[in-house]
FIGUBA-341021 format. One line per field, with one value per residue (C-alpha): chain; x, y, z; residue in one letter; residue number from 1. Coordinates in steps of 0.2 Angstrom, whole numbers, plus 5000, padded with zeros to 4 digits. Example, Ala and Ser with C-alpha at 12.3 -4.5 7.8 and 13.67 -1.06 7.14 Angstrom:
BEGIN
cadena	[A,A] $
east	[5062,5068] $
north	[4978,4995] $
up	[5039,5036] $
residuo	[A,S] $
num	[1,2] $
END
This chain:
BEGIN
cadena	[A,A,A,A,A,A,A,A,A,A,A,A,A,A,A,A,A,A,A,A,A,A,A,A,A,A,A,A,A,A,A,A,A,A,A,A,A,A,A,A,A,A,A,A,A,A,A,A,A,A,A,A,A,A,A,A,A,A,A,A,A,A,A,A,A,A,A,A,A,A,A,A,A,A,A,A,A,A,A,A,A,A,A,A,A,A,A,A,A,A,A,A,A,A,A,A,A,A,A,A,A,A,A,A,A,A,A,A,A,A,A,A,A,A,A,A,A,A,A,A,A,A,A,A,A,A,A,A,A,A,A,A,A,A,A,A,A,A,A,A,A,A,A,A,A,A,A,A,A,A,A,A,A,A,A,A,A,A,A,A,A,A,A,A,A,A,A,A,A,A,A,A,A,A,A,A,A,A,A,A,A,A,A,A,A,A,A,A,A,A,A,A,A,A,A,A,A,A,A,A,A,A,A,A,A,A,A,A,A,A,A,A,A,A,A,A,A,A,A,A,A,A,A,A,A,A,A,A,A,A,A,A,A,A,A,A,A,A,A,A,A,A,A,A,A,A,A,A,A,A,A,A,A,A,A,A,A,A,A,A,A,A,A,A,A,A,A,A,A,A,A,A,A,A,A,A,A,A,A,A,A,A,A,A,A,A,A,A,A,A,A,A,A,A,A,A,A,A,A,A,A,A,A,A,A,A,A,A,A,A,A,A,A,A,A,A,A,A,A,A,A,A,A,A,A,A,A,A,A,A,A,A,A,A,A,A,A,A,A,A,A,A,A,A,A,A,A,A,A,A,A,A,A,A,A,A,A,A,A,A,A,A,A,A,A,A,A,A,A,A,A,A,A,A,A,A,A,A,A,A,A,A,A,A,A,A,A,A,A,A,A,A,A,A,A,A,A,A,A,A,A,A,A,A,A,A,A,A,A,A,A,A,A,A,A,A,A,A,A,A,A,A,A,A,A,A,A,A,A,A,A,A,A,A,A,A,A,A,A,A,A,A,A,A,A,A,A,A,A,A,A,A,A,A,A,A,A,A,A,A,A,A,A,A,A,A,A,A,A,A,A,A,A,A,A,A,A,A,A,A] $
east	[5000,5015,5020,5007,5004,5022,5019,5004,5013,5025,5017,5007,5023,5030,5014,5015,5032,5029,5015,5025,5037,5031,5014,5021,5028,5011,5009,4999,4983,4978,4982,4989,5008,5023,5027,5009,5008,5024,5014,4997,5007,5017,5000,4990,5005,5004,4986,4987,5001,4993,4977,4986,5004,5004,5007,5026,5036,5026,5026,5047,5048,5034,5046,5059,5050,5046,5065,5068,5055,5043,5058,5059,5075,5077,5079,5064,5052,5060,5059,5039,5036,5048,5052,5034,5023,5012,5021,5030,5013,5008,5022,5021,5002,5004,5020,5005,4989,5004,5006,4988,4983,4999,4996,4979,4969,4961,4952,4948,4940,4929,4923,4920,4911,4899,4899,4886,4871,4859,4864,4862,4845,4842,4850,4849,4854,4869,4873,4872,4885,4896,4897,4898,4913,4922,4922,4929,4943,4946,4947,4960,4970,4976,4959,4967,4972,4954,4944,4953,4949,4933,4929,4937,4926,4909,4916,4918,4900,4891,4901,4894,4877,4875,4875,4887,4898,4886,4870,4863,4867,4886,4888,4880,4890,4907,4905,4899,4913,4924,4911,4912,4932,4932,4921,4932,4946,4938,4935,4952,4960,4977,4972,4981,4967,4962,4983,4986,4971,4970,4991,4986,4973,4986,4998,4983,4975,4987,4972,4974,4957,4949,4953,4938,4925,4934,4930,4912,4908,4914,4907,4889,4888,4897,4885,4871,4879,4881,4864,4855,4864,4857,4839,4843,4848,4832,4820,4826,4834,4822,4838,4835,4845,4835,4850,4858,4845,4853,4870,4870,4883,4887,4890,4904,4908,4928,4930,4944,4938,4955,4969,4988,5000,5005,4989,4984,4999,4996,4977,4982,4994,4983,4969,4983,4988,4969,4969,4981,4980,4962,4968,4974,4954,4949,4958,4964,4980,4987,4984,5003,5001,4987,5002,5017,5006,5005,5022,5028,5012,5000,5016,5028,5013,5015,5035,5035,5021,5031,5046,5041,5031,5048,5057,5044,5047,5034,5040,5057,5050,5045,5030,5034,5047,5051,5058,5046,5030,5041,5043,5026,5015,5021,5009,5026,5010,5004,5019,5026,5012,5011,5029,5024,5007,5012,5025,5013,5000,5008,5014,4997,4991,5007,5003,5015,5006,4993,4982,4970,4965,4963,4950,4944,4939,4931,4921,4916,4899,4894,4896,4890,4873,4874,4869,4882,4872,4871,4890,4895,4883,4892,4911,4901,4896,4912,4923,4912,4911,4930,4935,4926,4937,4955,4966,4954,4970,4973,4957,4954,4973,4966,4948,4953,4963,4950,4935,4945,4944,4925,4924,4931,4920,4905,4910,4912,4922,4935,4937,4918,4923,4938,4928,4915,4930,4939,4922,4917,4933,4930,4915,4928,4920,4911,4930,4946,4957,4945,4956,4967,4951,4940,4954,4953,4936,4936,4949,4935,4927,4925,4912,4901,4902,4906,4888,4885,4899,4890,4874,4878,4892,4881,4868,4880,4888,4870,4863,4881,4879,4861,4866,4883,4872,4855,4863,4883,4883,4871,4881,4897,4894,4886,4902,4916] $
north	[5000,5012,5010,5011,5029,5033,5030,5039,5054,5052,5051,5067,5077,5074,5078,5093,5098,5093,5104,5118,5116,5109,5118,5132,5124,5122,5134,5147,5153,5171,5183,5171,5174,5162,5171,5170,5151,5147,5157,5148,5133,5139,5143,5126,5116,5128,5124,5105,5103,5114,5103,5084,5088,5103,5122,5121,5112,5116,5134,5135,5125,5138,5152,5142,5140,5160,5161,5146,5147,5164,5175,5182,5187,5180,5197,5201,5187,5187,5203,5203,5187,5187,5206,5209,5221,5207,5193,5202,5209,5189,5184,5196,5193,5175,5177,5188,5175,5161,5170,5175,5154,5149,5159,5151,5170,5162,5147,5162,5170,5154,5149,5166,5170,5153,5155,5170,5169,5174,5158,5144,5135,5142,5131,5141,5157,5146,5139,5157,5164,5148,5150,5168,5167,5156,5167,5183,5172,5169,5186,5188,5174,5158,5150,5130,5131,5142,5128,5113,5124,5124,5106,5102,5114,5108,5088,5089,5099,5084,5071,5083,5082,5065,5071,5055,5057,5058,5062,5077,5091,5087,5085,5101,5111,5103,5110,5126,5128,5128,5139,5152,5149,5152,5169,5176,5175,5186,5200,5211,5215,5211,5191,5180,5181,5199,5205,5194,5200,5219,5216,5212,5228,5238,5231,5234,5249,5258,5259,5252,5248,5255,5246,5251,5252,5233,5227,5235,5226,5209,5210,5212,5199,5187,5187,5185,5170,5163,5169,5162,5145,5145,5147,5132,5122,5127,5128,5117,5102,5104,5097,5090,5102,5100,5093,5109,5116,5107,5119,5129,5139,5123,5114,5128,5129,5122,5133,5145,5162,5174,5179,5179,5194,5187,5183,5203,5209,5197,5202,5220,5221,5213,5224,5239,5232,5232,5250,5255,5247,5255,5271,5278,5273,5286,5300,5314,5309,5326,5320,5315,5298,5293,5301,5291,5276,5278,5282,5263,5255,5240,5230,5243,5242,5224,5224,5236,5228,5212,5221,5229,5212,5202,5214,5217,5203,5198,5184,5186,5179,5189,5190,5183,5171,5173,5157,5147,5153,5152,5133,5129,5141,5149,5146,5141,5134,5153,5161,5149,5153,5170,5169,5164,5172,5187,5187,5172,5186,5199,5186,5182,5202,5207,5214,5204,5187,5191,5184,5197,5202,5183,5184,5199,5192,5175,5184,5201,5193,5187,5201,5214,5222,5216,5228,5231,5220,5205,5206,5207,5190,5182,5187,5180,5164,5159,5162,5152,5138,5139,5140,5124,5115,5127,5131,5149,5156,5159,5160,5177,5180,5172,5180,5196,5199,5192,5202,5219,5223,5223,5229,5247,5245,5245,5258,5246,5251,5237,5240,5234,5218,5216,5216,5203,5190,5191,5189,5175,5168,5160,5148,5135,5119,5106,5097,5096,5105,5119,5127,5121,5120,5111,5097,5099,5094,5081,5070,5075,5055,5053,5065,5069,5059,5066,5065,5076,5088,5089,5093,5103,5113,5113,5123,5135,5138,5140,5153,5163,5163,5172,5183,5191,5195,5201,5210,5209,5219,5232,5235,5236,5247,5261,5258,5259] $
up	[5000,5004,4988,4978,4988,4982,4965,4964,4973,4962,4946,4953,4955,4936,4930,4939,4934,4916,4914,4921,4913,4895,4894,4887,4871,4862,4849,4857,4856,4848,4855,4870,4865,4867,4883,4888,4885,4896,4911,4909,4908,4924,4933,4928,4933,4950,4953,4951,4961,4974,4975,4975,4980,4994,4992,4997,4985,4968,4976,4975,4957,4952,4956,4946,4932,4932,4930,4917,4904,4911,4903,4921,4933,4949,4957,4949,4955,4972,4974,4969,4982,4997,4996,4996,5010,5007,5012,5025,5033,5032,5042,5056,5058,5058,5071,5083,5080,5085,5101,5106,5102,5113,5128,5130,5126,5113,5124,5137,5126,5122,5138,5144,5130,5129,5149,5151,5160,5145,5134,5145,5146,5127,5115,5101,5108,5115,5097,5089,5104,5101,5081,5085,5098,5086,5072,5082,5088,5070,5066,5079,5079,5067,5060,5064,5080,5083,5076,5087,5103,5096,5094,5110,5120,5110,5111,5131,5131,5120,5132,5150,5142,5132,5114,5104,5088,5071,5079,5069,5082,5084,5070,5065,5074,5070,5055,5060,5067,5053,5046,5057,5059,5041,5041,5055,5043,5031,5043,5043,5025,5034,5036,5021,5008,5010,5011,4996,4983,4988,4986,4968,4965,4972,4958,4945,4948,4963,4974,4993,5003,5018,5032,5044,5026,5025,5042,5039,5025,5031,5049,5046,5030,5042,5056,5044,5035,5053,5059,5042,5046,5064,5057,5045,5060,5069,5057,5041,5049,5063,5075,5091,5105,5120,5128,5131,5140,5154,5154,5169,5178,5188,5174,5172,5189,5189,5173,5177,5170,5176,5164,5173,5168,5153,5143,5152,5141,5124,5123,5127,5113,5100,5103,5102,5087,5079,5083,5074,5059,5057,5063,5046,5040,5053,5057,5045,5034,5041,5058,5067,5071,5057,5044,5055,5052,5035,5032,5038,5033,5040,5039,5049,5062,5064,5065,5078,5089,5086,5091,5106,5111,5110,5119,5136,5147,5160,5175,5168,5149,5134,5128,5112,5111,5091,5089,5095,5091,5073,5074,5082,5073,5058,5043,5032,5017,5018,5016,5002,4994,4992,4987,4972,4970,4970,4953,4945,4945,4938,4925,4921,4918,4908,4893,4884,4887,4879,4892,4898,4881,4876,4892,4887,4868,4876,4888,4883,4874,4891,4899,4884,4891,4907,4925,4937,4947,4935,4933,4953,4955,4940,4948,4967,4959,4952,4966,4976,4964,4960,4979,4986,4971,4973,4989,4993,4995,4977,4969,4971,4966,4950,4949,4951,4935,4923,4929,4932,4916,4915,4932,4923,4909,4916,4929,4944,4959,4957,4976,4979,4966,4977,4993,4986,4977,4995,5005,4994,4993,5012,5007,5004,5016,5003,4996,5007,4991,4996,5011,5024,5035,5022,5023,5043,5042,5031,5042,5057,5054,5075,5076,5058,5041,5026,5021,5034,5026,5012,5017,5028,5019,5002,5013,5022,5004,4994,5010,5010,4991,4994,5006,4995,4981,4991,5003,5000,4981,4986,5003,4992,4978,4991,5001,4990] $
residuo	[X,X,X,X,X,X,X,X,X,X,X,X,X,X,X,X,X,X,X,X,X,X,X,X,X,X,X,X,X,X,X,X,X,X,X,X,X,X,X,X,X,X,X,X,X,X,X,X,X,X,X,X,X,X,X,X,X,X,X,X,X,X,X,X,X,X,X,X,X,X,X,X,X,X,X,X,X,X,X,X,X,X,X,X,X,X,X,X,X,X,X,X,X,X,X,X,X,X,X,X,X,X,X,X,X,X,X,X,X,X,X,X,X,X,X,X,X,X,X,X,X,X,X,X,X,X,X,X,X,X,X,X,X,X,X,X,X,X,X,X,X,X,X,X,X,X,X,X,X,X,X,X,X,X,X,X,X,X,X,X,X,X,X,X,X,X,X,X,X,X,X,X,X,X,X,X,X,X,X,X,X,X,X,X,X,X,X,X,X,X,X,X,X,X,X,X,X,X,X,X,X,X,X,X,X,X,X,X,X,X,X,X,X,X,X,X,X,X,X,X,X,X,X,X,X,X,X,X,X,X,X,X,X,X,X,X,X,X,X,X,X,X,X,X,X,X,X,X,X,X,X,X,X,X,X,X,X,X,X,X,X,X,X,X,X,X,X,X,X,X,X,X,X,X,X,X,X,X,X,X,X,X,X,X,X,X,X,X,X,X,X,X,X,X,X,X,X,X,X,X,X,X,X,X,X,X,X,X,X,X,X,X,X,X,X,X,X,X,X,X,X,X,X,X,X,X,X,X,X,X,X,X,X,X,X,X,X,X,X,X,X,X,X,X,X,X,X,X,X,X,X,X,X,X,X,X,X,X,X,X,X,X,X,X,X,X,X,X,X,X,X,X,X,X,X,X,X,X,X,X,X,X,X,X,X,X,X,X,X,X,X,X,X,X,X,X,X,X,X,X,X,X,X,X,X,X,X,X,X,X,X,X,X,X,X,X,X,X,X,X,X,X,X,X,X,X,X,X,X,X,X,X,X,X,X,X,X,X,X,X,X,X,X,X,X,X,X,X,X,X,X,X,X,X,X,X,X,X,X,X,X,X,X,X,X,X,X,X,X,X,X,X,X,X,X,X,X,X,X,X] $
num	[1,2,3,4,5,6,7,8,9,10,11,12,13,14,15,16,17,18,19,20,21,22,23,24,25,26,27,28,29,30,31,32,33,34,35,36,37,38,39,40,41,42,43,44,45,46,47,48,49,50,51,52,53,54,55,56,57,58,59,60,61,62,63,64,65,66,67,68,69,70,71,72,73,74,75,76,77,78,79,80,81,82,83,84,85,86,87,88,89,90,91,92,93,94,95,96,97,98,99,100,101,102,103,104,105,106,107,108,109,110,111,112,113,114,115,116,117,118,119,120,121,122,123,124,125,126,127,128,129,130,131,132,133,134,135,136,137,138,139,140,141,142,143,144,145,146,147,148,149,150,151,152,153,154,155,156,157,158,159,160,161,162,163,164,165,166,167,168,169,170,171,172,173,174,175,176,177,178,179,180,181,182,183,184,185,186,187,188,189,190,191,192,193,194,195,196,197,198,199,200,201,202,203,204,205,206,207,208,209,210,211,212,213,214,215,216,217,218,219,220,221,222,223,224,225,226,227,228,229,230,231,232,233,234,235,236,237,238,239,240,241,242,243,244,245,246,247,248,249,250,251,252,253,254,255,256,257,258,259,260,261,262,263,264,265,266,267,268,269,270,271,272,273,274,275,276,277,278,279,280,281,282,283,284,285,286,287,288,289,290,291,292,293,294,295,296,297,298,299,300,301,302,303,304,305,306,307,308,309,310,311,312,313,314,315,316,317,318,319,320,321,322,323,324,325,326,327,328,329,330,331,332,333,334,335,336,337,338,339,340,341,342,343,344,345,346,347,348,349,350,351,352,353,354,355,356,357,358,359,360,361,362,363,364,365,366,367,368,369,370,371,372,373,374,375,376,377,378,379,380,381,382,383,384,385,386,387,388,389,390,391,392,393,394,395,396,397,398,399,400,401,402,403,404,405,406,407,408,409,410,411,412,413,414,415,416,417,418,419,420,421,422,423,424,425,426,427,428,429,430,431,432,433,434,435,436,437,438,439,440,441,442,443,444,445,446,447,448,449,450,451,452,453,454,455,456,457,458,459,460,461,462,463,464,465,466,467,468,469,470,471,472,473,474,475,476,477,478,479,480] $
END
């Protein structure tokens, strides 16, 4: 068996390697040139690597092969990937969720939350608070580590109460919990996705988003994703939670609810840290410390809070110790990622490929006529589509090239279709290749079925749909 896997993980990786390499001698496409042709074959051999293989492998051949047959230098494509803000701004985030998830803040912040006298005895209200608590540690902190404190917290509650693995209500809820995991990563610009597409829009258009209109936008669409979900629970699959109305305080009573000095000073600094990446979004550019801010950018920020949060000690330890929260909880996929993401995309919009006016000449009669309206849904529906089949990551990093274009044309603010690819980017749950957190769930077999996945992930990704283009595209295009 072991070496039938190999050969089939072999036999993956030449194919992904041949196309990346080989694609691009096919006689090219017009108006696709030569160049253009070595770059799709560069990106297809990317994706399917990605999907079977991993993201960190094909990632460094994929920068290789910019070099070897994109007609790229290697200062030039380094320079776009691990020289980026981007992948800089990731790294630093990623060093601060690490910490906040090590500390223990983050499964404070759970029980305290799901603790409160006005959930318990009403199960409903308790489910919307749990889903709810989930996704803002999320927002906050790293999205796996988030959705295993989660699941540990909701298994010890079934076992307290007598729920069992694969009954309907557990496993409704385990995979709600990577639900709202997966919203909360869509809340701040500065998360992966959101630093890696806007990263892309700066490149194409020179415009940087909002912070604060960002967070605005994202907030209120999650809660109703998660709130629409809850009625689905209650009303649609008419599941059995009378078992929690027997939660009471007692039931919490050897839960200890104090923070010690240091998760005091990790909680304080990540709030601090929040503030001041929204601060340029709020105060006048003139202003001293909204210009200062601006001068060293959302990346600066995080350098300095990381900075100051290695040198502070508290009972003699730092707050962050940087080489470990780098070998225990550095995202090291993410950031390989991007690294090549970021000159791939600017490969793929060059207008020496040929690319982007091949796109534009395929699909110009669809979108000929069409409302602003009609066009946003279209951009909606295939980033949701595309993203429960392709690591979410990129898919946006894909998208957004192909519909900017038409965005312009039909006088779209490209930072509204930005908002809606990156929003829609995050209902990645039905097939493991779908996220990091898609794959998660899908090796969850002690507790829900892969039947229930589906039936429950196809409604989640079905009502998140409806809500992007009933409420998200007209929320968009009056707020950018």
């Amino acid at each position: 068996m072991t070496a039938t896997k190999d050969l089939s993980y072999y036999g993956k990786a030449f194919l992904c390697l041949f196309v990346m390499f080989g694609f691009g001698y096919l006689p090219p496409i017009d108006p696709i040139t030569a160049q253009g042709m070595h770059i799709l074959g560069i990106f297809f051999g990317l994706l399917f690597g990605w999907m079977t293989i991993g993201l960190i492998w094909p990632s460094i051949m994929g920068c290789i092969a910019l070099v070897l047959v994109g007609n790229m230098k290697m200062a030039a494509v380094l320079s776009s990937g691990w020289g980026s803000t981007t992948l800089l701004l990731i790294f630093f985030m990623v060093i601060v969720a690490g910490i906040v998830e090590q500390s223990g803040v983050s499964r404070f912040i759970a029980m305290y939350f799901i603790t409160r006298k006005f959930v318990l005895g009403k199960p409903w209200v308790f489910t919307f608070v749990f889903l709810m608590t989930i996704f803002f540690l999320a927002a906050i902190t790293s999205t796996i580590p988030t959705i295993i404190i989660g699941w540990s917290i909701w298994y010890s509650i079934c076992n307290q109460i007598g729920y069992k693995p694969y009954e309907p209500f557990p496993a409704f809820m385990v995979v709600g919990i990577v639900m709202a995991a997966t919203f909360g990563l869509s809340v701040f610009p500065f998360r992966p996705v959101g630093i890696l597409v806007f990263g892309i829009l700066e490149d194409l258009a020179g415009l940087t988003v909002n912070y604060l209109a960002y967070t605005c936008f994202t907030i209120p669409l999650s809660m109703l994703c998660i709130l629409v979900f809850t009625f689905l629970g209650k009303l649609v699959f008419r599941i059995d939670v009378s078992l929690l109305r027997q939660l009471t305080e007692e039931s919490f009573a050897d839960i200890d609810l104090t923070l010690n000095k240091r998760q005091k000073a990790v909680l304080f600094f990540v709030a601090l840290l929040i503030i001041l990446l929204l601060i340029p979004s709020v105060l006048p550019a003139t202003f001293f410390l909204a210009a200062l801010l601006n001068k060293i950018q959302a990346v600066g920020t995080a350098m300095v809070l990381v900075a100051v949060m290695c040198c502070l000690k508290v009972d003699g330890e730092p707050i962050i110790n940087f080489k470990q929260v780098c070998s225990k909880g550095m995202q090291w996929d993410v950031i390989f990622l991007t690294s090549v993401v970021m000159p791939i995309s600017s490969a793929l919009t060059a207008e020496e490929a040929g690319i982007t006016a091949f796109l534009l000449k395929v699909l110009s009669p669809f979108f000929e006529g069409q409302t602003a309206l009609t066009f946003l849904a279209i951009a909606v529906a295939a980033a949701v589509v595309i993203t429960n089949f392709a690591v979410n990551n990129v898919v946006g990093a894909i998208l957004l090239p192909v519909f900017y274009p038409f965005a312009l044309a039909l006088d779209i603010s490209p930072l509204a279709l930005t908002s809606l690819l990156v929003f829609s980017c995050h209902f990645a749950l039905l097939t493991p290749a779908a996220s990091p957190m898609a794959a998660l769930l899908h090796g969850n077999t002690e507790w829900c079925r892969t039947s229930d996945i589906y039936k429950y992930g196809f409604l989640i990704v079905v009502s998140s749909f409806l809500v992007a283009c009933i409420a998200g595209i007209p929320y968009a295009l009056l707020l950018f």
